[in-house]
C-alpha positions in Angstrom: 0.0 0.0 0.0 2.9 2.3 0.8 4.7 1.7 -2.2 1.2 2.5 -4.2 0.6 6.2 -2.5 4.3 6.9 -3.2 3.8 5.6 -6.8 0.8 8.1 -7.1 2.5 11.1 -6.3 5.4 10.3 -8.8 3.3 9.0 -11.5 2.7 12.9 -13.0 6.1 13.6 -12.7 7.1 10.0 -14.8 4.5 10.5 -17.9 5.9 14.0 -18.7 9.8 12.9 -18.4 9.8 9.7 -19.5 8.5 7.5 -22.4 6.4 4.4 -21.5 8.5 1.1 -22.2 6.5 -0.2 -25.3 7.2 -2.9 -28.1 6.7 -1.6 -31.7 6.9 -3.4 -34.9 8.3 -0.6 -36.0 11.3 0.8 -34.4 13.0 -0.3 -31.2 11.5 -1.7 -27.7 11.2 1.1 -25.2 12.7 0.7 -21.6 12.6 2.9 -19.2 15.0 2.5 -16.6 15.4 4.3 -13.1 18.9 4.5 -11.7 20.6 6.3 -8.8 23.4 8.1 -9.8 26.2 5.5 -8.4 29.8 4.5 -9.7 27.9 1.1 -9.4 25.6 1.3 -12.6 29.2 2.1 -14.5 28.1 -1.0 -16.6 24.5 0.4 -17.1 25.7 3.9 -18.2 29.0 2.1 -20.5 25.8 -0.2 -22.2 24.1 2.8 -22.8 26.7 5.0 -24.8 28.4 2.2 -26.5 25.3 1.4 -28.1 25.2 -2.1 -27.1 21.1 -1.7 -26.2 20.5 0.1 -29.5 22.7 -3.5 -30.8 20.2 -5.3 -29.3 16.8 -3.2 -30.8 16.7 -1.3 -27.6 15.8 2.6 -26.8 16.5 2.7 -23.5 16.3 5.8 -21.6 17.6 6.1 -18.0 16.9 8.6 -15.1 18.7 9.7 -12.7 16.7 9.4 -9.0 19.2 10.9 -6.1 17.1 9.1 -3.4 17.3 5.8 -5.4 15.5 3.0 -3.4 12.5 5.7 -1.7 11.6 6.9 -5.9 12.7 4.6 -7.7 11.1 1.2 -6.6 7.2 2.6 -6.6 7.4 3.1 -10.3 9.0 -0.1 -10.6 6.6 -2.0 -8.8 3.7 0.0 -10.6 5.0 -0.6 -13.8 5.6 2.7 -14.5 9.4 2.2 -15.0 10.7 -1.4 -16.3 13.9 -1.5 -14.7 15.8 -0.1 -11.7 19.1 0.0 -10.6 19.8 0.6 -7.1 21.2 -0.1 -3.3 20.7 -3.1 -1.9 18.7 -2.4 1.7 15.7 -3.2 4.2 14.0 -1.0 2.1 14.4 -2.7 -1.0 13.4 -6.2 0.9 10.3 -4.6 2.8 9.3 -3.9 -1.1 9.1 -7.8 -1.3 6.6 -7.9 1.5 3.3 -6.7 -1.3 2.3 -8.4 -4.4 4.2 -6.2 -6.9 5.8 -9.2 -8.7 9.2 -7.4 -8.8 12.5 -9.2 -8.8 16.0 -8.9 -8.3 17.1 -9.9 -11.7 21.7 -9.4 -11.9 24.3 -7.9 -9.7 24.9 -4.3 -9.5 27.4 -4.3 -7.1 29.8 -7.1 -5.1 32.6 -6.5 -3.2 35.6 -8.3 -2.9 39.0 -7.5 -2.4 40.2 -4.6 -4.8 36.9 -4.0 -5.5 35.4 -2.4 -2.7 34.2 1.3 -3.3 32.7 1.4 0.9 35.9 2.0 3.2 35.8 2.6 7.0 37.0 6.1 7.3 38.1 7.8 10.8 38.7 11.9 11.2 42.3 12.3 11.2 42.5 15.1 13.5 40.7 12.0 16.2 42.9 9.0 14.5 44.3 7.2 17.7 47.6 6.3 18.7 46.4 3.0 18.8 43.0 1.3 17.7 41.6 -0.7 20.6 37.8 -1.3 22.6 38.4 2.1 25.0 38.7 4.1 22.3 36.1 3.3 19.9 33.7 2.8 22.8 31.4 5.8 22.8 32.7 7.1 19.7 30.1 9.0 17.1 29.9 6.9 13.5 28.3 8.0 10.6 26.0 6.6 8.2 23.6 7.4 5.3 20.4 5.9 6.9 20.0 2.6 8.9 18.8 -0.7 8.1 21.5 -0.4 4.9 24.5 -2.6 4.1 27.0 0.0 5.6 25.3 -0.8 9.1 26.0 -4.2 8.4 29.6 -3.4 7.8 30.3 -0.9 10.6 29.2 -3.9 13.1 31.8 -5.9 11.7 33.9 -3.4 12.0 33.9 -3.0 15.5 33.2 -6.5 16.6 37.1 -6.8 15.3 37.4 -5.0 18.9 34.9 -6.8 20.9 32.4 -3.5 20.5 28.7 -3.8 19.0 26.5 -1.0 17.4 25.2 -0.7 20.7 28.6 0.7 22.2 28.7 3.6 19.9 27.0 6.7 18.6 25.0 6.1 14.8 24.2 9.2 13.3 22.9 9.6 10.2 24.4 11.9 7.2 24.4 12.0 4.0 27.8 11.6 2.2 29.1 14.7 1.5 28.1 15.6 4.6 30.0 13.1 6.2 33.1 14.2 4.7 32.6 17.4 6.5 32.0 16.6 9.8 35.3 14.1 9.6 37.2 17.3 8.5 35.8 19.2 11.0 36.1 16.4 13.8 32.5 16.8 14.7 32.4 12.3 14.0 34.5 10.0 15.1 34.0 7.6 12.0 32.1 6.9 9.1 31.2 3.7 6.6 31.9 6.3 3.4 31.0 5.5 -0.4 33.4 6.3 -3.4 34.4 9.1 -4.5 33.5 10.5 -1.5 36.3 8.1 0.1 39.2 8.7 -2.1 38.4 13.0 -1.9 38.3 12.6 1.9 41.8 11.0 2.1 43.7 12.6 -0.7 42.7 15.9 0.8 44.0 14.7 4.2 40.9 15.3 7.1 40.2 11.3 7.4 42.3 8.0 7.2 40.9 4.7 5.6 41.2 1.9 8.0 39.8 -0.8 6.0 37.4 -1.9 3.0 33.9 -3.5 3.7 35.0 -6.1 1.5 37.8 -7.2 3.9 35.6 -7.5 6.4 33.1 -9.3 4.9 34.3 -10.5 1.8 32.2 -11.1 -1.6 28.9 -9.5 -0.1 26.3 -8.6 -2.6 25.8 -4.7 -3.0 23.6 -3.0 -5.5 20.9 -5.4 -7.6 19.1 -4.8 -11.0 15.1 -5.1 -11.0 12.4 -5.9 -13.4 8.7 -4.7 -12.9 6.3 -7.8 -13.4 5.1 -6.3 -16.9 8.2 -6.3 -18.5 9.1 -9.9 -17.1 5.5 -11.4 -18.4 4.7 -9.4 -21.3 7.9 -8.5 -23.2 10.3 -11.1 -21.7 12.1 -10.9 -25.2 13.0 -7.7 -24.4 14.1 -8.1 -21.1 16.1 -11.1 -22.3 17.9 -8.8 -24.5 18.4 -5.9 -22.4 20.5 -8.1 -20.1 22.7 -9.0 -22.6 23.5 -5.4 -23.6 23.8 -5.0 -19.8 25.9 -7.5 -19.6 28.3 -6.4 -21.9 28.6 -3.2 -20.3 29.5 -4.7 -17.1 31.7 -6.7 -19.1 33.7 -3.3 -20.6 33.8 -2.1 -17.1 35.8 -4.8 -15.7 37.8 -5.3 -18.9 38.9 -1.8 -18.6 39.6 -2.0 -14.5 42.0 -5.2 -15.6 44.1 -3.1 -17.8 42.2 -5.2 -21.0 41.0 -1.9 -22.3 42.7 1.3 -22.6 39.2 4.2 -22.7 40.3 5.8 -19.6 38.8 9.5 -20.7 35.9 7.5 -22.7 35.1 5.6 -19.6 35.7 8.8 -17.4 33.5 10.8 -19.2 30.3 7.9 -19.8 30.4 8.0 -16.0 31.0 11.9 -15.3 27.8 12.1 -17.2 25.4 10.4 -15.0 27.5 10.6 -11.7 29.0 14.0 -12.4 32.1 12.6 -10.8 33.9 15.7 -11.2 37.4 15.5 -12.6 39.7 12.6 -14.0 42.1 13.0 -11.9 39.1 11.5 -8.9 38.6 8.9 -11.4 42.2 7.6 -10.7 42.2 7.4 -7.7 38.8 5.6 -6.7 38.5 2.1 -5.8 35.6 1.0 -7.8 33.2 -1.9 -6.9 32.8 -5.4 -8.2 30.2 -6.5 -10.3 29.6 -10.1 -11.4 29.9 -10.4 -15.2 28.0 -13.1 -15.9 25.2 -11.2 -13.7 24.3 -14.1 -11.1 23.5 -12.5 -7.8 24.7 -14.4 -4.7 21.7 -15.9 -3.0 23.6 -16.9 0.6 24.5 -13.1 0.8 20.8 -11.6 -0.1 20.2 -14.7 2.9 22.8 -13.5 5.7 21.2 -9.9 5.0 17.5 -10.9 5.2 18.8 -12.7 8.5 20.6 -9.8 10.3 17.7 -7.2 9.0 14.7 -9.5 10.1 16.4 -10.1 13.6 16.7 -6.4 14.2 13.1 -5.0 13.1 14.0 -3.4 9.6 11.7 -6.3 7.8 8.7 -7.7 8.7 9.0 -11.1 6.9 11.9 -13.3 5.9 11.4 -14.0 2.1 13.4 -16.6 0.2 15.7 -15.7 -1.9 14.7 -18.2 -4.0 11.5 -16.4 -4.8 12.8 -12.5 -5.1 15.5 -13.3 -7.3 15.4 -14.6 -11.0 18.5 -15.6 -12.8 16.9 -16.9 -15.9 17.5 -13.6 -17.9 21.0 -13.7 -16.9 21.0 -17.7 -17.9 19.9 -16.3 -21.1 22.8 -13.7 -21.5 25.3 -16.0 -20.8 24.1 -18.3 -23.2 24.5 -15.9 -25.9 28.0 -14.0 -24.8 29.5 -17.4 -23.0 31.1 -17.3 -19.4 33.3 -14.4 -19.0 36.8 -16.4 -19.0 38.8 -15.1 -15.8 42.0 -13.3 -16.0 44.4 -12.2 -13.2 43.5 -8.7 -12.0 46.0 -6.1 -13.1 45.4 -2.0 -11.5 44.4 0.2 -13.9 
């Protein structure tokens, strides 16, 4: 019901900004696509302007929603977007809860070791001597919101020093925002997002202690969605959207390995929907995984259902059996083939 009322009150806005997904017999299949504006959905935004969905008979058309998961999944679950692309949360979970016959469909984001853009940052003018339970108990930690993966990480965080979320201070800040109060010493701490990271050190008011994904390694991060009318009535179409996808993901991380040298193509593609700010930031970010043949990790989505049912932030416990569907991304692989792994090299 929430998501409906929401959906009403963005529904004006949608029709005079963006074109209904259709299918026509005489021109490309319309999909309309609602994104935050995330270093994450790189492979989204490279798919776009390389032409690989216009490849596929695609006119895809993506917006740009700054409070992703709030506007973006009541369009998607009233079918007035087709796909979304956005952070993984309680909020995204709870959507599960009504019968909107949305599902998580690939990977937007993974982390794993040299690719992790979430680091653990600390206010340099606080930075300890030494990092032990007295002097992190008490301490104030930012985040953007809770009941969202960087809570998640910030407990495992300080469980390193025997400390729960209990034994500390959560505020909640957005993420430039928490770059300011770590220059100004006004937070202890905070779970920070790239390129807000990278700034924050290079300009010397925070030290990174550690990256989520060495603390919990391979966790799922951002998913891609489908509304139910473009899974049941143009499944064509949604099959061949995720192989353009796919291939943009796959760009991405050919590029990040050295395979690909498009560093001010790539730079700009993403400036454009991220407004990222200046090449030189682009070198120095530490840019998330994403899984290039799509599959999402079920046992992660499962761990995160666990820890977000047991503290209140959802209702229910759904299956991640029944919220995800991997058979567009069975499909895409089918056509483009395993991605063959190669050794990681820095850009």
């Amino acid at each position: 019901m929430l998501l409906r009322m929401i959906a009403c009150i963005l529904t004006v806005f949608v029709s005079l900004v963006l074109p209904a997904g259709s299918a026509s017999a005489d021109g490309p299949d319309k999909v309309v696509v609602g994104s935050s504006p995330s270093l994450a959905a790189a492979g989204l935004f490279l798919a776009k302007e390389k032409g690989f969905f216009e490849e596929e008979g695609l006119d895809v058309t993506i917006e740009i929603f700054k409070q992703s998961t709030v506007q973006i999944l009541p369009l998607l679950a009233t079918n007035k977007i087709d796909v979304a692309a956005c952070g993984y949360s309680s909020g995204l979970l709870n959507a599960f809860t009504e019968d909107t016959g949305i599902k998580m469909v690939a990977c937007l984001g993974r982390h794993f070791p040299g690719r992790s853009h979430l680091a653990m940052l600390i206010s340099k003018q606080l930075y300890p001597d030494k990092m032990d339970r007295d002097v992190l108990e008490g301490k104030v930690f930012a985040l953007p919101t809770r009941g969202v993966i960087q809570e998640i990480i910030t407990e495992r965080f300080l469980q390193q020093y025997g400390l729960g979320l209990e034994d500390v201070e959560l505020v909640n800040l957005s993420y430039p925002n928490m770059n300011a109060a770590l220059a100004g010493g006004s937070i202890f701490g905070a779970m920070q997002l790239e390129p807000y990271a990278s700034k924050a050190v290079e300009e010397g008011y925070a030290v990174e202690v550690i990256r989520a994904a060495e603390l919990r390694p391979n966790f799922q991060g951002g998913v891609l969605l489908y509304s139910r009318d473009l899974m049941e009535e143009r499944p064509d179409v949604a099959s061949r959207f995720m192989v353009a996808y796919l291939r943009g993901v796959r760009y991405f991380n050919d590029f990040l390995d050295g395979a690909i040298k498009d560093d001010h193509g790539v730079f700009d593609i993403i400036d454009k929907y991220t407004a990222l700010g200046s090449y030189e930031a682009f070198q120095k970010i530490q840019f998330g995984g994403v899984n290039p043949d799509g599959f999402l990790d079920k046992t992660s989505i499962g761990e995160d259902i666990d820890w977000y049912h047991e503290r209140g932030y959802i209702t229910q416990r759904p299956d991640p059996a029944d919220i995800v569907d991997d058979s567009f991304c069975e499909y895409a692989v089918s056509v483009l083939g395993k991605y063959p792994p190669h050794d990681h090299r820095e850009r």
